[in-house]
C-alpha positions as CSV (number, residue, x, y, z in Angstrom):
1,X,-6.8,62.1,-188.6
2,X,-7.6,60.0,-191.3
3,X,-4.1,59.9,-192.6
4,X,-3.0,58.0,-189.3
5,X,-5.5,55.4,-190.2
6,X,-3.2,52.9,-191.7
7,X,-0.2,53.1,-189.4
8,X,-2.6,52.8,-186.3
9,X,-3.9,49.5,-188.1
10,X,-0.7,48.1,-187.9
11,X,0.0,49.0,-184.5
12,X,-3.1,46.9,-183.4
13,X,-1.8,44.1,-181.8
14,X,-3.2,40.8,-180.1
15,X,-1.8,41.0,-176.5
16,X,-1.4,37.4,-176.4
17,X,1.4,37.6,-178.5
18,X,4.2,38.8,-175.1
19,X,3.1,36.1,-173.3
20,X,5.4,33.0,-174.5
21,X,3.6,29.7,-176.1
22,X,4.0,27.2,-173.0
23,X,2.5,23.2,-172.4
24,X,-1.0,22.8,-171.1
25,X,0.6,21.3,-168.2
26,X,1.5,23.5,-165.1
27,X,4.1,21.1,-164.3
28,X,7.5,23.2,-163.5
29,X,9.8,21.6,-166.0
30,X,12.6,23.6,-167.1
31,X,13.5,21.2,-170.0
32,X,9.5,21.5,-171.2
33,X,9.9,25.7,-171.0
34,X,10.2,27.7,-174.4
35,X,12.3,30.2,-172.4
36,X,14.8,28.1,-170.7
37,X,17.3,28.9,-174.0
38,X,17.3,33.0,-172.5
39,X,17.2,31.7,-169.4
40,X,18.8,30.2,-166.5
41,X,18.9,26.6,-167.9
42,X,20.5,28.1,-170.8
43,X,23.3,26.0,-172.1
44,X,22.6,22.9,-170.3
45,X,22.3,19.4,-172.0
46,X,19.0,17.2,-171.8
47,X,21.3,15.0,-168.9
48,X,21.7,18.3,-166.7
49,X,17.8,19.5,-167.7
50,X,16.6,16.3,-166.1
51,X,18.6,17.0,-163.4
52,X,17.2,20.3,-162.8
53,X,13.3,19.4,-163.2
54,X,11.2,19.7,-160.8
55,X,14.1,20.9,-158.3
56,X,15.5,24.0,-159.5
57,X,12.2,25.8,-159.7
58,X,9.6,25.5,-157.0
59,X,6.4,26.8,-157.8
60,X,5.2,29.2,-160.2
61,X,3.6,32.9,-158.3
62,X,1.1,34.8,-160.2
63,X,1.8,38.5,-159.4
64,X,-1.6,40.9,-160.4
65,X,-0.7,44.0,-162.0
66,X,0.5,46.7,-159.5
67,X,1.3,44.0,-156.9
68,X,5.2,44.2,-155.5
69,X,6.8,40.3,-156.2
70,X,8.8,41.5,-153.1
71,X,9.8,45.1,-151.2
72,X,13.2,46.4,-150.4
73,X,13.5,45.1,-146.9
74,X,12.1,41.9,-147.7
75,X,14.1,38.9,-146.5
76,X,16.3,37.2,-149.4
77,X,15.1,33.4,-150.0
78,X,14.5,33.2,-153.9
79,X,15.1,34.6,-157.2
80,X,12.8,34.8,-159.5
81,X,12.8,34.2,-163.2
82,X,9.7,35.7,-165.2
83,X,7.9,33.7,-167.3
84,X,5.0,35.7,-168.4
85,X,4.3,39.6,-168.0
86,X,6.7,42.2,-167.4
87,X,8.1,44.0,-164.1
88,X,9.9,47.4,-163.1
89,X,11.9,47.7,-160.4
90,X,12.8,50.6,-158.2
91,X,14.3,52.3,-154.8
92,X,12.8,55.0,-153.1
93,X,15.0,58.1,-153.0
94,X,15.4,60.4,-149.8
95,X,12.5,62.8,-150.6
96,X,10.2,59.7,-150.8
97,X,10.4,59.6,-154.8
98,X,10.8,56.3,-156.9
99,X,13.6,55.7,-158.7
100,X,12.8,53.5,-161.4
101,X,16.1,51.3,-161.9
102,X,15.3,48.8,-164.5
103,X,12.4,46.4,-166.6
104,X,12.6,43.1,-166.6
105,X,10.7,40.2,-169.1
106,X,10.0,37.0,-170.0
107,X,13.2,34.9,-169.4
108,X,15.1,37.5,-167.1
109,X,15.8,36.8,-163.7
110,X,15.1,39.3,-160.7
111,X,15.9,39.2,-156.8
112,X,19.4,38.8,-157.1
113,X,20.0,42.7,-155.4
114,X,19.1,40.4,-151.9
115,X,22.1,38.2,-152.1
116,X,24.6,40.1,-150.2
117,X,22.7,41.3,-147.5
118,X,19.8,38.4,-147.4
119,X,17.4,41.5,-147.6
120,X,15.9,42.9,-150.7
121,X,17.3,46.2,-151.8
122,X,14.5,47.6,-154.1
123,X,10.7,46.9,-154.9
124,X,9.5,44.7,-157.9
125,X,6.3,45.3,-159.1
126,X,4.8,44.4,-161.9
127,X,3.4,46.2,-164.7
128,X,0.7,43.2,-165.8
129,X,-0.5,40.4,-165.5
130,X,2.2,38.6,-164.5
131,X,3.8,35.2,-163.4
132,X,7.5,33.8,-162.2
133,X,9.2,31.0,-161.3
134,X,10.1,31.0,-157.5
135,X,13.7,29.8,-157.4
136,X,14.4,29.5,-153.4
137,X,18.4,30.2,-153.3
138,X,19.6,27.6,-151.3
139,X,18.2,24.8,-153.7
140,X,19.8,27.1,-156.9
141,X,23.7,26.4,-154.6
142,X,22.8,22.9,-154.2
143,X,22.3,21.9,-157.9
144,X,25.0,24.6,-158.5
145,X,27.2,22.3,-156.7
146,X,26.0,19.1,-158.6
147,X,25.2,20.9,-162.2
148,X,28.4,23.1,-162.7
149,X,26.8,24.3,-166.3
150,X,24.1,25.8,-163.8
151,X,26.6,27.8,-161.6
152,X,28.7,29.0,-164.6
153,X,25.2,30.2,-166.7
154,X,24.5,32.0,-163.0
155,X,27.5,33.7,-162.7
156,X,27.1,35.1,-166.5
157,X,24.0,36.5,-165.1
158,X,25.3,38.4,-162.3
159,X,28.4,39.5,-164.9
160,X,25.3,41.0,-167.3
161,X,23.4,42.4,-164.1
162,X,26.7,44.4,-163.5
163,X,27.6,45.2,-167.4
164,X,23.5,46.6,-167.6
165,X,24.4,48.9,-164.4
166,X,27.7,50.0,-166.0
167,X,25.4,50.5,-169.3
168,X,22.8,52.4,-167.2
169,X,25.3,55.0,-165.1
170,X,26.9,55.5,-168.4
171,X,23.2,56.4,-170.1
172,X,22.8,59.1,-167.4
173,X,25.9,60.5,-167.5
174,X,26.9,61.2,-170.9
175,X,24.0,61.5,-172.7
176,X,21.6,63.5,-173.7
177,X,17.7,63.2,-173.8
178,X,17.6,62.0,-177.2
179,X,20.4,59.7,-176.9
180,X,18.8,58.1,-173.9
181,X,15.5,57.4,-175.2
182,X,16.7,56.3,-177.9
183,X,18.9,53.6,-177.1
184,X,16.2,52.8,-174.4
185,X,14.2,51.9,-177.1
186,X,16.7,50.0,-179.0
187,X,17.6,47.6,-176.1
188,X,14.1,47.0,-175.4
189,X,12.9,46.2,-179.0
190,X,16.1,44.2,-179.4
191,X,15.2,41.8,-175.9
192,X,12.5,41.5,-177.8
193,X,13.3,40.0,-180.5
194,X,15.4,38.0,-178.7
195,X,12.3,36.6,-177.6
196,X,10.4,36.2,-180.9
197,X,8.8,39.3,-180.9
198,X,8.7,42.1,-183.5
199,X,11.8,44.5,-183.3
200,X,9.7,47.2,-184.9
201,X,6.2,47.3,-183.1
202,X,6.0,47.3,-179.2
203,X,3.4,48.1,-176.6
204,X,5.3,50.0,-173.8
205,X,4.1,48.5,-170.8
206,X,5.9,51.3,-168.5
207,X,4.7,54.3,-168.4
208,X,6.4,57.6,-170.1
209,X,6.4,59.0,-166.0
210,X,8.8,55.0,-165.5
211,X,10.7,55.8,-168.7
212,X,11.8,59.4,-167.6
213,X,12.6,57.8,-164.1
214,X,14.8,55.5,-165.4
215,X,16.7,57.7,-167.5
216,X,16.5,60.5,-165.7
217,X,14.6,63.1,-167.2
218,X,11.4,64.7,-166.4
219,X,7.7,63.3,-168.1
220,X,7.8,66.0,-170.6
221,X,10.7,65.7,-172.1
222,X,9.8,62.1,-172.8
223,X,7.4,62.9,-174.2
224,X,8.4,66.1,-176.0
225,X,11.4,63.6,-177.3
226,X,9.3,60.7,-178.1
227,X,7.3,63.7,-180.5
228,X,10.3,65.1,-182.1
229,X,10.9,61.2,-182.9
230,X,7.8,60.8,-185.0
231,X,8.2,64.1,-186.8
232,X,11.3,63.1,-188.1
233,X,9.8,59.3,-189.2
234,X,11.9,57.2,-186.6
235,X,9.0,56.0,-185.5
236,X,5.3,56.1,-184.9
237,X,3.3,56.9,-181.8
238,X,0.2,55.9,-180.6
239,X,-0.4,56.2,-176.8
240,X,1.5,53.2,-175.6
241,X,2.1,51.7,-179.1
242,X,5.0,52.2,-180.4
243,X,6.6,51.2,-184.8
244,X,9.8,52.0,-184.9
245,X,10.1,53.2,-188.6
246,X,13.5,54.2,-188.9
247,X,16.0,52.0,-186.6
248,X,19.1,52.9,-188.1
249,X,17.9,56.8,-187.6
250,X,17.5,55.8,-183.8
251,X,21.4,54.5,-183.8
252,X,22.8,57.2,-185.6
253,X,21.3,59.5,-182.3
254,X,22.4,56.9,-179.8
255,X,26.2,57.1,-181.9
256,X,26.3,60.9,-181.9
257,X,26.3,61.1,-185.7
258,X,24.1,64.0,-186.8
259,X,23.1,64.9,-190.4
């Protein structure tokens, strides 16, 4: 309708904007990387950087959209931080289902399941166009032993990997639809603007059938939820496009506080 006109305006957004600003060079420098501050590298001075460059990272791998970075089963060598494009991960249940068990961005490491057991445990695909930096594990316990920074920023990593699952289990089991989506919601927009990104307008690169996987509820009351949403103005919907209009609204739902 004509009346959407101006909010679908705003919602039109040049993709080139979630892909971070990076050096012409393809050279792997961690010191040279607008990301290394969410990181891995976060935290280290430029004397431990130049230690790091051109060890800790590889190569870079370009993963198309709908291609798996790895498979559960997969022998455990690397872990991968993503520099560009954005990834879902999941395990296949016993029926032969896919459980959708997190997202992961620019500046986020993945791969780290593989650790224990040397195999991966779940499949990474990714969702776009994509590309991360191939970490091989051995050389990451190597500087670890030289950089200590690096080992202690690591081991914050796997502390957050295990505070997000706490933060997941909790999601499905005490919450309710709306609750879930929408604190989904705000921890997305809110690693995005960690990022540099707008907290209020996002192009979902999941799909609502992901989203419902990940929290647990079935595609239409995603999408029946993500509807209510809009009629009561906390945000705007337009296919994948998303303005969040009203994020203290969206709170208020994940904090149980009703009008």
């Amino acid at each position: 309708m004509n009346s959407a006109a101006p909010n679908a305006a705003v919602l039109r957004m040049d993709q080139s904007i979630f892909r971070p600003i990076h050096l012409a060079s393809c050279a792997v420098a961690c010191s040279h990387c607008n990301l290394r501050e969410i990181c891995l590298p976060l935290g280290l001075t430029p004397a431990e950087l130049e230690q790091i460059d051109g060890r800790l990272v590889s190569t870079r791998r370009k993963v198309a959209r709908g291609e798996a970075l790895y498979r559960a089963g997969d022998r455990f060598e690397s872990v991968y931080a993503v520099w560009t494009g954005f990834f879902k991960t999941s395990v296949a249940s016993t029926d032969g289902r896919d459980q959708v068990t997190g997202f992961q961005m620019g500046g986020e490491l993945m791969g780290m399941d593989g650790i224990g057991a040397r195999r991966h445990e779940v499949d990474a695909v990714a969702l776009e166009d994509s590309q991360v930096c191939v970490i091989p594990f051995e050389e990451l316990e190597a500087l670890s032993r030289q950089v200590p920074s690096l080992q202690q920023q690591f081991h914050r990593v796997l502390s957050q990997e295990t505070v997000r699952s706490y933060g997941a289990m909790l999601l499905l089991g005490s919450m309710h639809a709306e609750e879930r989506l929408a604190a989904f919601l705000l921890n997305l927009t809110h690693r995005l603007s960690a990022r540099g990104f707008s907290a209020s307008s996002v192009v979902l690169r999941m799909s609502r059938a992901d989203i419902g996987s990940f929290l647990g509820l079935k595609l239409e009351t995603v999408s029946r939820t993500f509807s209510k949403f809009q009629a009561n103005g906390l945000l705007f919907v337009q296919h994948r496009q998303i303005r969040i209009t009203d994020p203290v609204g969206l709170q208020q739902i994940v904090d149980g506080v009703t009008s």
